[in-house]
VOPAGU-2260 file (C-alpha; in pm, 1 decimal, decimal comma):
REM VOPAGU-2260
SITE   aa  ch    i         X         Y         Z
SITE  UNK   A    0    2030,8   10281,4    8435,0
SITE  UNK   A    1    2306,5   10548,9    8530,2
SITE  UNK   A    2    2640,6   10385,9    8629,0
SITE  UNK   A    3    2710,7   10410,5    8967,7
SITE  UNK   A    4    2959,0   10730,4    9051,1
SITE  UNK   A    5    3277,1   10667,6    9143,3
SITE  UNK   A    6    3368,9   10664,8    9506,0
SITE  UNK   A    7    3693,5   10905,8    9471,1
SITE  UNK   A    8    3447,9   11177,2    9218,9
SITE  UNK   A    9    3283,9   11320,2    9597,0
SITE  UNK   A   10    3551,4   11344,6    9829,7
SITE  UNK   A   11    3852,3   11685,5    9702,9
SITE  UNK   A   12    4197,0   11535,7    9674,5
SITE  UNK   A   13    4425,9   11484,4    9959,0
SITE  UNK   A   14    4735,8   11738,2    9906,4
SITE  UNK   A   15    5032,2   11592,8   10065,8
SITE  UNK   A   16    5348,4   11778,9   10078,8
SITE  UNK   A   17    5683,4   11616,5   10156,0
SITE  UNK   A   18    5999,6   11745,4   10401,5
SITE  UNK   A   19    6317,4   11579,5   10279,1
SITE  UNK   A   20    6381,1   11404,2    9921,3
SITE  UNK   A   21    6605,1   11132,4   10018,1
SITE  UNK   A   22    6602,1   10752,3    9949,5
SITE  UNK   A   23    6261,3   10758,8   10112,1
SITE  UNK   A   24    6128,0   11054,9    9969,4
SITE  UNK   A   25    6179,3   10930,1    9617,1
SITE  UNK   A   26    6041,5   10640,9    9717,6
SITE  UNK   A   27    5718,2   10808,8    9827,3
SITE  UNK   A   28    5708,7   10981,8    9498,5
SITE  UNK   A   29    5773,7   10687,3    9326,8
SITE  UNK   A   30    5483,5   10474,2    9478,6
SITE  UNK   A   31    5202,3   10754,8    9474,4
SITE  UNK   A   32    5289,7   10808,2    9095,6
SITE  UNK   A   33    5321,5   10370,6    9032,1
SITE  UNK   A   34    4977,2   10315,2    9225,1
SITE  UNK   A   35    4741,1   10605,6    9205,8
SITE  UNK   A   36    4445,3   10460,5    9081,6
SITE  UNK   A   37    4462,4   10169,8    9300,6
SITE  UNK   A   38    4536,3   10416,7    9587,9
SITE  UNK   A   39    4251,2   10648,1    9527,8
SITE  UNK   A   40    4020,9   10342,1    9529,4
SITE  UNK   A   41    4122,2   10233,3    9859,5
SITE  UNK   A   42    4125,2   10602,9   10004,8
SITE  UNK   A   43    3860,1   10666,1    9886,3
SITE  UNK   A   44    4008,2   10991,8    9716,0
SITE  UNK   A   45    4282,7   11101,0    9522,6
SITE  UNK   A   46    4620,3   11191,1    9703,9
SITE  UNK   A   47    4838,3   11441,5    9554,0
SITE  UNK   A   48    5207,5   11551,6    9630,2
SITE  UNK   A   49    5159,9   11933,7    9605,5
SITE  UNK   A   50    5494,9   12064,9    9761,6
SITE  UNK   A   51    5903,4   11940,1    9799,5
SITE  UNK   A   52    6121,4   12059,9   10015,7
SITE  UNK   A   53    6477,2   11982,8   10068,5
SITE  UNK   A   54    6849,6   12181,6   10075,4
SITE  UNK   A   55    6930,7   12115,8    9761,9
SITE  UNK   A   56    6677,0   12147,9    9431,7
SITE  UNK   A   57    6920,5   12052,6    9202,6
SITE  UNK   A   58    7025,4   11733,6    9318,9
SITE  UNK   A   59    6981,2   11415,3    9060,5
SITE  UNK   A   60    6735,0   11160,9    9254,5
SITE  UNK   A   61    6670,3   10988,1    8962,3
SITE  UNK   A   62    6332,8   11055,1    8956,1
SITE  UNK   A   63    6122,2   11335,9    8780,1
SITE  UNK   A   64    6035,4   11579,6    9055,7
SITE  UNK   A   65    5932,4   11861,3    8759,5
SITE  UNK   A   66    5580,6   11845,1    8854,7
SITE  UNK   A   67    5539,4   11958,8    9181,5
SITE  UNK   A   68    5631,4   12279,4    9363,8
SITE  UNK   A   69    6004,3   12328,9    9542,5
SITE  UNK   A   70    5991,5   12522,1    9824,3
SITE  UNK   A   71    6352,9   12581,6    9984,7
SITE  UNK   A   72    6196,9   12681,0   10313,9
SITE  UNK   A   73    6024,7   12370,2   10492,6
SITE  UNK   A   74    5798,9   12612,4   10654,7
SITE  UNK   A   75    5640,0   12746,7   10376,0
SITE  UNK   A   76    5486,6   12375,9   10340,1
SITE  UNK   A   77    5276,8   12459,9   10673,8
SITE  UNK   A   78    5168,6   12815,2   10581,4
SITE  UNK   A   79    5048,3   12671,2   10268,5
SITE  UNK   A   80    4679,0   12644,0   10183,6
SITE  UNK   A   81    4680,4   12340,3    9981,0
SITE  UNK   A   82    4850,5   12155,7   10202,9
SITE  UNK   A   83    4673,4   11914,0   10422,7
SITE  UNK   A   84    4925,7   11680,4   10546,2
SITE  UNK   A   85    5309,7   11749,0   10573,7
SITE  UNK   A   86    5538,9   11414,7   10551,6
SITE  UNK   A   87    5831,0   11483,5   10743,5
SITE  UNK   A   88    6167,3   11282,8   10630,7
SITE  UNK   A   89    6428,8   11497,7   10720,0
SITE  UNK   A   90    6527,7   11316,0   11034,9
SITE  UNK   A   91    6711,0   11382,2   11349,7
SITE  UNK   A   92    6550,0   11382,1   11663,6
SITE  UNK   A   93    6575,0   11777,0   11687,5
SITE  UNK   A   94    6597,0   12090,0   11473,5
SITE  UNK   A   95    6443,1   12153,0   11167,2
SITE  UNK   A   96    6240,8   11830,1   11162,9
SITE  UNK   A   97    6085,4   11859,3   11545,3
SITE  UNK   A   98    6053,8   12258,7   11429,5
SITE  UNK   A   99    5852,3   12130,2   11136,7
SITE  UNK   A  100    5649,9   11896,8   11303,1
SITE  UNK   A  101    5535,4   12127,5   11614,7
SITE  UNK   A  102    5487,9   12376,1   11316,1
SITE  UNK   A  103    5211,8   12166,1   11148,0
SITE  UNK   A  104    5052,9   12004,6   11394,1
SITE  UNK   A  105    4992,2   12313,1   11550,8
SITE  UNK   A  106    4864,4   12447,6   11235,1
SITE  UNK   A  107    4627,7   12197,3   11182,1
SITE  UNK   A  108    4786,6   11994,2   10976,8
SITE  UNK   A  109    4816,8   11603,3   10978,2
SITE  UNK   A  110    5190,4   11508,7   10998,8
SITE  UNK   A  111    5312,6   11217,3   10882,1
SITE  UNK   A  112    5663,6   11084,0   10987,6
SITE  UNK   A  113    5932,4   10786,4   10985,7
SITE  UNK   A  114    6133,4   10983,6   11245,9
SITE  UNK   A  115    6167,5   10696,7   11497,1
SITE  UNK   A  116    6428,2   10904,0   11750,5
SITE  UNK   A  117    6166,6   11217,5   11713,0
SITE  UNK   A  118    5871,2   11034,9   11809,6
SITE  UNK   A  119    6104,9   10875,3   12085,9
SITE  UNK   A  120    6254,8   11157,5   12240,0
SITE  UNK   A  121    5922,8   11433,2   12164,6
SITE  UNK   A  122    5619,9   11198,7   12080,7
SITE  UNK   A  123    5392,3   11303,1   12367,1
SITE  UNK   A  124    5456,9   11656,8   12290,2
SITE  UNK   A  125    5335,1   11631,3   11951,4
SITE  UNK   A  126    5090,3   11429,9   12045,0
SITE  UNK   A  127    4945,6   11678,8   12254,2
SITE  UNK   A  128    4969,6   11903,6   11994,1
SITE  UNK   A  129    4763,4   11654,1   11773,9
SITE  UNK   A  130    4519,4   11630,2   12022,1
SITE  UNK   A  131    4468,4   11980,8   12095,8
SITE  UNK   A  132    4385,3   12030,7   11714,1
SITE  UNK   A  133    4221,5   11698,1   11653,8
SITE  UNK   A  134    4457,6   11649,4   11342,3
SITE  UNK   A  135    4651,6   11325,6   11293,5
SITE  UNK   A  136    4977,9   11203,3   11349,6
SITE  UNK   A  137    5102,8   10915,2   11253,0
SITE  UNK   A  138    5424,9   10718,2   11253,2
SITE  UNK   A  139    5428,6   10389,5   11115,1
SITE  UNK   A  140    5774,1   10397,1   10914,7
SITE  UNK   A  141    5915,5   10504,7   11244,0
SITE  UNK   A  142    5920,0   10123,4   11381,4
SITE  UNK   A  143    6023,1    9807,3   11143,8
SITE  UNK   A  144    5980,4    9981,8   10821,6
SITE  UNK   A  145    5725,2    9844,2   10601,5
SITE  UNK   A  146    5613,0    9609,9   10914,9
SITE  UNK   A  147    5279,4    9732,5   10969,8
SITE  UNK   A  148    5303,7    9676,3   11355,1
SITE  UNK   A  149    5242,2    9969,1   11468,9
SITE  UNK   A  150    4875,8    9954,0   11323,2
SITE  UNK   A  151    4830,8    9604,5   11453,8
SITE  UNK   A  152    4932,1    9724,5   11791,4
SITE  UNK   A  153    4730,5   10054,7   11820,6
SITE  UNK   A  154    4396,0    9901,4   11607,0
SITE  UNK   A  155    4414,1    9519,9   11609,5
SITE  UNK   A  156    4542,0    9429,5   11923,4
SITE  UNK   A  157    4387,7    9713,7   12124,4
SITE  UNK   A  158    4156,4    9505,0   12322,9
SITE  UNK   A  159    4434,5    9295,6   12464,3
SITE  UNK   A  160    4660,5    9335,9   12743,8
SITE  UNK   A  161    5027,5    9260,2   12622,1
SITE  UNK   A  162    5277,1    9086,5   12829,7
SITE  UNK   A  163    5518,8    9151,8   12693,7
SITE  UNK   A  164    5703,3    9287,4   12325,6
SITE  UNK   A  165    6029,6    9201,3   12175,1
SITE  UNK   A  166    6215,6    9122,0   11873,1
SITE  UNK   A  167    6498,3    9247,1   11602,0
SITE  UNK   A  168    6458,4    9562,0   11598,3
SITE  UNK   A  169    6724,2    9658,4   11420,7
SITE  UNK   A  170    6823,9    9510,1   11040,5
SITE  UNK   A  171    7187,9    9666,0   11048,3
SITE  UNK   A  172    7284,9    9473,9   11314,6
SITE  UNK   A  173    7080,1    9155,1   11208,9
SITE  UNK   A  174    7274,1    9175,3   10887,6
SITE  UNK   A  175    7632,3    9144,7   11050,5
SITE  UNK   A  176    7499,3    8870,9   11291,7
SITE  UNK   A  177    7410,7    8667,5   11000,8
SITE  UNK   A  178    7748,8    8742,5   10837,2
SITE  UNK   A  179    7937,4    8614,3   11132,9
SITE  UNK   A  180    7673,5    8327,6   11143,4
SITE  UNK   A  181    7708,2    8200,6   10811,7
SITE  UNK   A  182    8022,5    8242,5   10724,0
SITE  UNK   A  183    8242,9    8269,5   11038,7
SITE  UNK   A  184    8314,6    8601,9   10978,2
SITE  UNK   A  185    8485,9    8795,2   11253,3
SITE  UNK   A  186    8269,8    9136,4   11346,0
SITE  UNK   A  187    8515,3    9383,3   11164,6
SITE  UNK   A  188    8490,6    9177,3   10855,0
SITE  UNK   A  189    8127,6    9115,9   10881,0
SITE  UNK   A  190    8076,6    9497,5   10908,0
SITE  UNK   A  191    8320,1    9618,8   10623,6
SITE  UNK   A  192    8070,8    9362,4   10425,8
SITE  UNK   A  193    7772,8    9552,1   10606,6
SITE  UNK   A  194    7865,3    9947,3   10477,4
SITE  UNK   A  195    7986,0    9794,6   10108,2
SITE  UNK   A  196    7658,3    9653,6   10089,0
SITE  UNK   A  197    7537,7   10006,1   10228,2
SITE  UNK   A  198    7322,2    9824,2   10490,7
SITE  UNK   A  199    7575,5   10012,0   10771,6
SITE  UNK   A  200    7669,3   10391,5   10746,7
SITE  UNK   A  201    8027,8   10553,4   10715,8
SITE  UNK   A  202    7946,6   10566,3   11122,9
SITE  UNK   A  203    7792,1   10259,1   11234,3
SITE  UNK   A  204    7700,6   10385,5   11652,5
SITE  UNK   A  205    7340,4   10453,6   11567,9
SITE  UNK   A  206    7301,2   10098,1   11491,1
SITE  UNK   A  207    7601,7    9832,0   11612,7
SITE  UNK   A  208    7527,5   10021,9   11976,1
SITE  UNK   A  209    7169,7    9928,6   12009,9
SITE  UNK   A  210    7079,6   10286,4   11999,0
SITE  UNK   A  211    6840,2   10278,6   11652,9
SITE  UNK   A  212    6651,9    9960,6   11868,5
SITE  UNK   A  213    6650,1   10146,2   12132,9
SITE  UNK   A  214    6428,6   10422,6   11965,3
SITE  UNK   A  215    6188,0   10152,3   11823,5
SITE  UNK   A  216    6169,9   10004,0   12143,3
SITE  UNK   A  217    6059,5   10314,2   12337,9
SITE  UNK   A  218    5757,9   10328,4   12101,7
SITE  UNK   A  219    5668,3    9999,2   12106,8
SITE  UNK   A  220    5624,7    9988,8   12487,6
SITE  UNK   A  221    5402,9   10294,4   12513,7
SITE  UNK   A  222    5178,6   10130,1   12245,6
SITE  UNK   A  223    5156,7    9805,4   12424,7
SITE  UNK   A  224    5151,5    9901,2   12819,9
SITE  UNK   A  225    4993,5   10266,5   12822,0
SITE  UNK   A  226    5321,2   10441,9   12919,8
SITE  UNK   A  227    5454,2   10753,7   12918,0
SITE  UNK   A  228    5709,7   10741,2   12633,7
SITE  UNK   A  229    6077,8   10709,1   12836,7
SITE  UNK   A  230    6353,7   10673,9   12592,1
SITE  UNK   A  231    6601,4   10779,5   12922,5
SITE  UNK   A  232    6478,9   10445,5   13086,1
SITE  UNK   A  233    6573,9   10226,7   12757,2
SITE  UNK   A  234    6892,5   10074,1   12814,3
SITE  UNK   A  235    7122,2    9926,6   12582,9
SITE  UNK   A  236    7476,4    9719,6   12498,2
SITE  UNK   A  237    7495,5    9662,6   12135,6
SITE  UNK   A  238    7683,6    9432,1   11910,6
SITE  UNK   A  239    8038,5    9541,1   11898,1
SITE  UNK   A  240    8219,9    9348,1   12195,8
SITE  UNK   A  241    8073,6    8989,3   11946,8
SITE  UNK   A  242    8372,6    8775,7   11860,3
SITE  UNK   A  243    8302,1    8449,3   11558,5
SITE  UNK   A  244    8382,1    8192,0   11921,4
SITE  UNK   A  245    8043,9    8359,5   12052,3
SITE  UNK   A  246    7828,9    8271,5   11700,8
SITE  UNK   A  247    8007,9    7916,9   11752,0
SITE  UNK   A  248    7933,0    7869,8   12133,0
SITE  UNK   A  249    7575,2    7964,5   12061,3
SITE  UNK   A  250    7530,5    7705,2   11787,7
SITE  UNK   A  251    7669,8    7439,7   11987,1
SITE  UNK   A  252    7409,4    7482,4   12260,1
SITE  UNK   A  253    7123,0    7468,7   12051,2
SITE  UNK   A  254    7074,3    7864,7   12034,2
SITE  UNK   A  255    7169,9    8188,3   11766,7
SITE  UNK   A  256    7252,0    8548,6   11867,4
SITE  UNK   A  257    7061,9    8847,9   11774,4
SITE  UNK   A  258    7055,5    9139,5   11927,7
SITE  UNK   A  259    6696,6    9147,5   12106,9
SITE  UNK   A  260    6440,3    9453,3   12204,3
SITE  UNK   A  261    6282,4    9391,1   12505,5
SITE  UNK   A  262    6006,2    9520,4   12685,0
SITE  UNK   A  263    5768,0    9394,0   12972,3
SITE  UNK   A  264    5565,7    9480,6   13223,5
SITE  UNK   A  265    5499,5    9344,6   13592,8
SITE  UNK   A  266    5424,9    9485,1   13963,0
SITE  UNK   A  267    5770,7    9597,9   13975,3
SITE  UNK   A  268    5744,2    9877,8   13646,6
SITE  UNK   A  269    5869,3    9839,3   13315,3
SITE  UNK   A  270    6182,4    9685,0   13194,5
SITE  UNK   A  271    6328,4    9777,7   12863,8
SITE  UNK   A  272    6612,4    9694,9   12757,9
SITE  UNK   A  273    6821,2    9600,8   12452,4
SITE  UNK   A  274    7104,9    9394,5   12460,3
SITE  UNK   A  275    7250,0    9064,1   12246,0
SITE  UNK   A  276    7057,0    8746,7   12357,9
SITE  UNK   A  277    7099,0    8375,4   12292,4
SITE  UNK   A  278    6793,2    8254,1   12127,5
SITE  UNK   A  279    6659,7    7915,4   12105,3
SITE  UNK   A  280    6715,5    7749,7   11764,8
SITE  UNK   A  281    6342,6    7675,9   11724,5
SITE  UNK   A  282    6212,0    8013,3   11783,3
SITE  UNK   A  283    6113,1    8222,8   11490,3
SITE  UNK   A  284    6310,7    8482,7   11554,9
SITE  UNK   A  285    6632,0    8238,9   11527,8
SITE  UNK   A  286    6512,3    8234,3   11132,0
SITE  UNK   A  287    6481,0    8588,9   11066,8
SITE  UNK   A  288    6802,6    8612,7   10833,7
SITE  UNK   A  289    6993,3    8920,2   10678,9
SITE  UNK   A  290    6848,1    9304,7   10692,1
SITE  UNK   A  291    6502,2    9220,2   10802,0
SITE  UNK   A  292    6327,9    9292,7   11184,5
SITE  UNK   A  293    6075,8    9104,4   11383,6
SITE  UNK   A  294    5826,1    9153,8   11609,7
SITE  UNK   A  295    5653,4    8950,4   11848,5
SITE  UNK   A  296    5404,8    9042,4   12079,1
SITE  UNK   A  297    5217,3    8854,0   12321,9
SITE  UNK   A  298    4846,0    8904,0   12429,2
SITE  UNK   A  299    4662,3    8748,1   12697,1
SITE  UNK   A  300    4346,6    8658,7   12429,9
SITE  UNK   A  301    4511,2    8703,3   12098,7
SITE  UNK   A  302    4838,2    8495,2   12225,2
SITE  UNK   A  303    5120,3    8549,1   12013,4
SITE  UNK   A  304    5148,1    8737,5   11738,3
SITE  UNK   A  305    5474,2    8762,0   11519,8
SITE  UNK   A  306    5518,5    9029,0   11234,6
SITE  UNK   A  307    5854,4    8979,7   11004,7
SITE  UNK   A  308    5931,6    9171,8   10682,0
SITE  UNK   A  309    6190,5    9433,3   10572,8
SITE  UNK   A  310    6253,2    9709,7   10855,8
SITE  UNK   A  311    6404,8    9982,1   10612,3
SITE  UNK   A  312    6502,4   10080,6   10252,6
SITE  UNK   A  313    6332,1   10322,5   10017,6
SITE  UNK   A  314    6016,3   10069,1    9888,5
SITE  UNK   A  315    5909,0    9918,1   10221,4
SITE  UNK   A  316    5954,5   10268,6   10425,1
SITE  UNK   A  317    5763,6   10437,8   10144,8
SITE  UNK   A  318    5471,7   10154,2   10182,8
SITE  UNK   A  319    5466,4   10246,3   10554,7
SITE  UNK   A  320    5453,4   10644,0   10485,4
SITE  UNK   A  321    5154,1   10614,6   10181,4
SITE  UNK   A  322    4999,5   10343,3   10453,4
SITE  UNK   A  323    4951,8   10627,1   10665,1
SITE  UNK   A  324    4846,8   10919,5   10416,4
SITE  UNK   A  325    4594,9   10687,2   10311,4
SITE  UNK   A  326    4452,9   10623,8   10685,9
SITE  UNK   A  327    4440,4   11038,2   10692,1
SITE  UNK   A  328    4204,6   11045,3   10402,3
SITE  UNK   A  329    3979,8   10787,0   10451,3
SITE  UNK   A  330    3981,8   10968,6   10836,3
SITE  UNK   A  331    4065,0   10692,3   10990,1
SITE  UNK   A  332    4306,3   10813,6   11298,5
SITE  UNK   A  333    4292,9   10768,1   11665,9
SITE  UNK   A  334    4495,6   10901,8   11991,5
SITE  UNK   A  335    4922,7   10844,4   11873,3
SITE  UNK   A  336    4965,3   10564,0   12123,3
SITE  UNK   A  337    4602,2   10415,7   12116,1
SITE  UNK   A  338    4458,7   10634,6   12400,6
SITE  UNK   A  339    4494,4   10979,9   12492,4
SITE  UNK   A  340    4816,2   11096,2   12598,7
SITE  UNK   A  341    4656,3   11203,8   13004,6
SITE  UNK   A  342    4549,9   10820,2   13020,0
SITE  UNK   A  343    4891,3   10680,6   12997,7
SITE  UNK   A  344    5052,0   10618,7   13284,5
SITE  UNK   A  345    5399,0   10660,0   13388,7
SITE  UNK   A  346    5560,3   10300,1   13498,7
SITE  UNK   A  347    5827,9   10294,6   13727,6
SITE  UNK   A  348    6175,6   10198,2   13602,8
SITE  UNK   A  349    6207,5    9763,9   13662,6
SITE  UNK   A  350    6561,4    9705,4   13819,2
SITE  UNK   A  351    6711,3    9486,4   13557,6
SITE  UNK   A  352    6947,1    9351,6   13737,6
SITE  UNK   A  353    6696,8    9155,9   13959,2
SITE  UNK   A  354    6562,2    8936,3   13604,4
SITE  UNK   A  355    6645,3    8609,3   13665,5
SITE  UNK   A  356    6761,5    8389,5   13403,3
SITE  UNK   A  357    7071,0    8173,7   13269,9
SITE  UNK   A  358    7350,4    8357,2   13097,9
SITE  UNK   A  359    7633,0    8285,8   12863,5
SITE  UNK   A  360    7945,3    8432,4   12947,0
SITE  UNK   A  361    8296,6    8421,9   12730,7
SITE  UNK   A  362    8621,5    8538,2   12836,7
SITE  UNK   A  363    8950,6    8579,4   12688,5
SITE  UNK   A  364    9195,2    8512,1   12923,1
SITE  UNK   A  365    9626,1    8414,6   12935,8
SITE  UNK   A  366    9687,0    8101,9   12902,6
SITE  UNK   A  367    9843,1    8019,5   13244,1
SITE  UNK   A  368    9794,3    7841,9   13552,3
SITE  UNK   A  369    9531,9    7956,2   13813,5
SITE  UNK   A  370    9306,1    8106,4   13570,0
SITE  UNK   A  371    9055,7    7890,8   13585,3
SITE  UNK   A  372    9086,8    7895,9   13957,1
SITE  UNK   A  373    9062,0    8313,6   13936,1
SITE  UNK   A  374    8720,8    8272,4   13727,4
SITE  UNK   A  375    8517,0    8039,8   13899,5
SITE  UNK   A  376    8600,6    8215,9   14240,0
SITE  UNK   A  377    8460,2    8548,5   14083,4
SITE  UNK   A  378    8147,9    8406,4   14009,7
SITE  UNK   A  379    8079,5    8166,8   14318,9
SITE  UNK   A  380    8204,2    8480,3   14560,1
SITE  UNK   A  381    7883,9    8653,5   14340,4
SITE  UNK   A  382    7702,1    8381,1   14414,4
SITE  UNK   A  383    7682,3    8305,4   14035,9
SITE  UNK   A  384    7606,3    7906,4   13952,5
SITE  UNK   A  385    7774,1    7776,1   13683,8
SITE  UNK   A  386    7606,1    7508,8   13485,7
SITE  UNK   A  387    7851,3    7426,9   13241,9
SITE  UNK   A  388    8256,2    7549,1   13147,4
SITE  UNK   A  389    8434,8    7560,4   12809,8
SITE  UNK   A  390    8770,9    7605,6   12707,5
SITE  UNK   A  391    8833,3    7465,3   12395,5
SITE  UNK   A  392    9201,9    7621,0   12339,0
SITE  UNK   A  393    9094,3    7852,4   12074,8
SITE  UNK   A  394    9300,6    8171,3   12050,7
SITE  UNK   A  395    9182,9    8513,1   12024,6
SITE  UNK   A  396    9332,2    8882,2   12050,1
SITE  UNK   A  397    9599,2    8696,8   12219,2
SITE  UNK   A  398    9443,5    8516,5   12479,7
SITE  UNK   A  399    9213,8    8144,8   12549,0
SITE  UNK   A  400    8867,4    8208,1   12471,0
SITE  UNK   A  401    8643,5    8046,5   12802,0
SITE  UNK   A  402    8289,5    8007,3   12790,9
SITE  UNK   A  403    8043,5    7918,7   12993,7
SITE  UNK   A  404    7665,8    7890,3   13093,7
SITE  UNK   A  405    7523,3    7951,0   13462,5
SITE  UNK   A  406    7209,2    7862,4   13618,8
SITE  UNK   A  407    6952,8    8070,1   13634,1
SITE  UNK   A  408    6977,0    8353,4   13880,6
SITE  UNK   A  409    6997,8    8734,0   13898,7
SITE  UNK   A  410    7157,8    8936,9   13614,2
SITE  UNK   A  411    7336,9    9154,7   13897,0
SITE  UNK   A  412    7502,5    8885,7   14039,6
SITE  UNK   A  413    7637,8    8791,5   13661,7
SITE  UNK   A  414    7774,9    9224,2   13682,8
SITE  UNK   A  415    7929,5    9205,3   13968,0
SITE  UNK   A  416    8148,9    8852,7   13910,3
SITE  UNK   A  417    8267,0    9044,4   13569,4
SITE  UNK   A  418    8302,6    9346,0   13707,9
SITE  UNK   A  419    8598,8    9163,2   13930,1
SITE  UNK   A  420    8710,9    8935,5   13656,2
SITE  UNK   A  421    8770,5    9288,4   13458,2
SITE  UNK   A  422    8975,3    9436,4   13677,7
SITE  UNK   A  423    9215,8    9089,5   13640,1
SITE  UNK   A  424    9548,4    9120,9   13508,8
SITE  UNK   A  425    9483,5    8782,7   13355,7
SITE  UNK   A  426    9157,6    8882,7   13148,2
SITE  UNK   A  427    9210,1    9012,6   12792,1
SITE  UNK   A  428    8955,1    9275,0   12707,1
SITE  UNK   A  429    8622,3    9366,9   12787,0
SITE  UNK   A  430    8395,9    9011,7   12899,8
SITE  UNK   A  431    8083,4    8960,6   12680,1
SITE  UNK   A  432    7818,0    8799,6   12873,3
SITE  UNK   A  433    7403,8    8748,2   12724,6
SITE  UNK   A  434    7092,1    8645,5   12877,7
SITE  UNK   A  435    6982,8    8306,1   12720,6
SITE  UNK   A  436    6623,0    8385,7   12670,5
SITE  UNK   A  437    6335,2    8129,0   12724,6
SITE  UNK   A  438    6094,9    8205,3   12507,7
């Protein structure tokens, strides 16, 4: 009796070609070389780098790139004829990687891509373009790394409607939270730690500002509510105005800060918004410690589903990327964001400031008669309820540190008691206030 054939021996190779040989890049290279057997089994076919491309050919990456071909222009990796899928990892949300993209999708290629601010800012462009040539693209590295929610969203959540998604979106940020956490480090200290650890850059914006999550977020929502993809609606406070008395305050009432994606959908339109939140102690997302993300979503059949795991670095990016070349060959692809882009809808903008909820808010004010006086005025002229008031005497950037929780009511009335306790000559610095989520 003959042996049965082998199930890669019918199907050609899949020639891959990859945009950008950076930490990622290497790490693509590195994981289609380590796992090529096993990866042609599950494809179904063998997938082959054919092509680099990147400024500079002669950089060390510590890893062999002899075997493949270097071409210094990115576009000859589209005009190419053994090129069936183009990997773009040059990043940036314009230029030469949205030139490359519209370049191969256009060209019939599949494109594959961990360009989160790209997709965010251009995705229903290109995924016009994908439709119009029935070629893939796909994105999976572009949200949570080696999480493979995107998948989960688009394929095995797709017959539920989602309430809502959130989570930490962002491991940068996550990282220094756990810092100050842990060891009562003050932000500035926590992210020196953060860039000599290299999990923050030289410039930390894209991340400590909430505009990386941001990105994510924007995806996320069109996957789970059938939107229009509106990174201008996102909004977002990040990390930096965080002081250790904040970690402490949150501890003490039974919750941890983390800076929190979220998204949901009701008859008023779609809120998204990313901002530091209090989180209760006994949620999962209270235990997600260090660099990695999390991401819960919550479906009116499946209930809730929570994905945790590393959101960036060379390996688990990589595992992301080859997840998606090896969708391509077994031609397994669908719509970008689960249905064609004329079936999504465009929400309306939710008005944030009409969420209700309770919110922690910490000033640093002079130490001087009246001032407690000044602050609750501020918030019961805004017709802010306070539930409980702290001053425990600490000092910070020359001032008492005051904390306190309200009841739950409207987030504008919580902006417009701080926007008059900011304008007082006895507040020091900027107020930090957070939502206190019940989740």
């Amino acid at each position: 009796m003959s042996p049965l054939p082998s199930p890669t021996a019918s199907r050609p190779p899949l020639r891959v070609a990859l945009a950008g040989i950076g930490v990622v890049g290497c790490g693509v290279v590195r994981l289609l070389e380590a796992n090529r057997e096993l990866i042609a089994r599950r494809a179904g076919r063998a997938i082959e780098i054919v092509a680099l491309s990147a400024r500079d050919r002669h950089k060390d990456r510590g890893v062999d790139l002899s075997a493949y071909r270097w071409e210094d222009d990115m576009g000859a990796l589209v005009t190419a004829d053994d090129v069936d899928v183009v990997v773009e990892m040059v990043g940036g949300a314009d230029g030469p990687a949205l030139t490359l993209a519209r370049a191969a999708l256009g060209a019939g290629k599949a494109l594959v891509t961990a360009n989160k601010a790209m997709i965010a800012h251009h995705g229903l462009d290109l995924a016009r373009l994908a439709e119009a040539r029935d070629t893939p693209l796909k994105y999976e590295a572009a949200v949570a790394g080696g999480i493979p929610v995107i998948k989960a969203l688009r394929e095995g959540a797709s017959a539920n409607q989602i309430a809502r998604v959130y989570g930490i979106l962002n491991g940068t940020c996550n990282y220094i939270l756990t810092l100050m956490e842990r060891e009562r480090a003050s932000f500035a200290d926590a992210l020196a730690a953060a860039q000599a650890e290299g999990y923050a850059e030289a410039d930390p914006t894209f991340d400590v500002d909430g505009i990386d999550a941001a990105h994510k977020l924007s995806i996320l929502a069109a996957l789970c509510f059938g939107t229009k993809l509106d990174i201008g609606a996102v909004t977002a406070t990040g990390i930096r105005g965080l002081i250790a008395a904040d970690i402490r305050e949150a501890e003490a009432l039974g919750h941890r800060v983390r800076l929190i994606g979220m998204a949901e959908r009701d008859e008023t339109g779609l809120y998204q918004h990313v901002q530091p939140c209090l989180v209760p102690a006994d949620h999962p997302l209270a235990y997600v410690p260090g660099a990695l993300n999390a991401v819960v979503a919550e479906g009116n059949f499946v209930g809730r589903l929570f994905f945790e795991g590393a959101g960036a670095g060379a390996g688990p990016t990589a595992s992301a990327i080859v997840a998606d070349i090896i969708d391509i060959a077994r031609d397994e692809y669908g719509p970008a964001f689960a249905m064609p882009v004329d079936a999504l809808d465009r929400a309306a903008t939710a008005d944030a400031g009409a969420r209700v909820g309770k919110h922690y808010v910490r000033l640093v004010v002079e130490d001087r008669i009246g001032v407690l006086a000044e602050i609750a005025t501020a918030m019961r002229d805004a017709g802010v309820s306070i539930e409980s008031f702290i001053q425990r005497g600490d000092d910070a950037d020359g001032g008492v540190v005051i904390a306190l929780v309200t009841h739950a009511g409207p987030a504008s009335a919580i902006h417009a008691a701080l926007a008059t306790l900011s304008a007082s000559d006895h507040v020091v610095g900027t107020p930090m206030h957070m939502p206190i989520l019940a989740l």
